[in-house]
N, C-alpha and C positions, 0 to 999 in steps of 0.2 A: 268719701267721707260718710255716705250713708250705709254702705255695709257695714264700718266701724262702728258707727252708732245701734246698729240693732243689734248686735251680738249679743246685749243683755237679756232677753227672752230666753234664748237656746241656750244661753248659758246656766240661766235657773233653773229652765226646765231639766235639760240636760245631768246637772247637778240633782236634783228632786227625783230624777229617775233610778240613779245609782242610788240613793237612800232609800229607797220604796224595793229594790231587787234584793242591798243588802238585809235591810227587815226580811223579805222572804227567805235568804237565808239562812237568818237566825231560827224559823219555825222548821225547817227542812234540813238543817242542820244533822242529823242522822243518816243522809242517804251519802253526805259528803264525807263524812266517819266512816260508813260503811265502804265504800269506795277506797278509801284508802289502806284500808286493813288488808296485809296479804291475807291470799287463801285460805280458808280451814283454820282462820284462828280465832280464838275462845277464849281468850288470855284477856281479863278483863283490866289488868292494869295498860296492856298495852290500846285498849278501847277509850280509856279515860283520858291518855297522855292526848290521843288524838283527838278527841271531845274538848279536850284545853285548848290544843292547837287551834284549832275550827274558832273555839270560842275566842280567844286573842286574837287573831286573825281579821273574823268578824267587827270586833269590839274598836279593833286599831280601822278598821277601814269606815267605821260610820264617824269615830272621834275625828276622824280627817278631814271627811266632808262635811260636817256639822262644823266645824272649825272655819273651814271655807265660805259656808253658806255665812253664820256671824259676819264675818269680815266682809262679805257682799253686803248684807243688812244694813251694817255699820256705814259703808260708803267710801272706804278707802281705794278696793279698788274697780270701782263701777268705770270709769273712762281710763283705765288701763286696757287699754284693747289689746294688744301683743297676752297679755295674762290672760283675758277674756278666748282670745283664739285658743290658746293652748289648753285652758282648761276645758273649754265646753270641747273641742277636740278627744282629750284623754277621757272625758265622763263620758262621751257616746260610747269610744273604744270598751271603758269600764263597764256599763251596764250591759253591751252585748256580750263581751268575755263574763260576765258577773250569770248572766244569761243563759247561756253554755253549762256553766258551772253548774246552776238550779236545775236545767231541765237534762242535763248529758250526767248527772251525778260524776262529774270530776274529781278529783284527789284532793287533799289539801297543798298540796305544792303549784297544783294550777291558781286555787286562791290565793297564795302569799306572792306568788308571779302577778297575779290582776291588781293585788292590794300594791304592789310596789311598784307597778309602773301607772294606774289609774289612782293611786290615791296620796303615794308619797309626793310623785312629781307637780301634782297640781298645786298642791300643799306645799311643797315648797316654794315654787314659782308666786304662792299667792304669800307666802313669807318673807320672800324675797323684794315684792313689791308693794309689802306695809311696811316694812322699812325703810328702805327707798323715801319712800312718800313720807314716811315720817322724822327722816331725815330734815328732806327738805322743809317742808312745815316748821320744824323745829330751828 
């Protein structure tokens, strides 16, 4: 029972870390642009569609965890430990893939891979268990 109950540390932290990698990559956002562009291209519409990309991508993966972080705040699910495992789990996963991404200049398709399995599934799992709970409550 007391592994269960600590998990909330590593859980914020862990969380607080994928927001702090994603912020950097909103500033370094260009190198991940650049990356994705084939070869030899100069084609500035085709720069911008991928600047949007990066930027939604981005945009959707901190709304996610910002969403999670609230619902921590709030207290719905602080003694859901099954949720707490699986998110602080996927947010390690996400800020070293997130990680990769900043420092290896990866594509945008490696971020929409990290954004959907580090940002959807937490997110849902913590959607899953506000309802849940506010089922029962109710």
């Amino acid at each position: 029972m007391v592994i269960a109950e600590s998990i909330l540390p590593p859980r914020f932290l862990s969380l607080l870390t994928q927001i702090i990698i994603t912020t950097n990559l909103f500033w370094f956002q260009e190198q991940t642009v650049s990356a994705s562009l084939p070869l030899g291209t100069s084609s500035s519409e085709i720069k911008s569609s991928k600047e949007t990309e990066v930027l939604v991508a981005l945009s959707l993966c901190i709304t996610c965890n910002i969403l999670e972080l609230l619902s921590l705040f709030v207290g719905y699910t602080i003694f859901s430990h099954g949720t707490g495992m699986f998110s602080t789990g996927c947010h390690v996963a996400g800020s070293i893939t997130l990680a990769f991404v900043l420092l290896e200049s990866l594509s945008v398709r490696a971020l929409w891979y990290a954004f959907a399995l580090t940002c959807v599934l937490p997110g849902l799992a913590e959607l899953t268990t506000v309802i849940v709970i506010a089922r029962i409550q109710g």
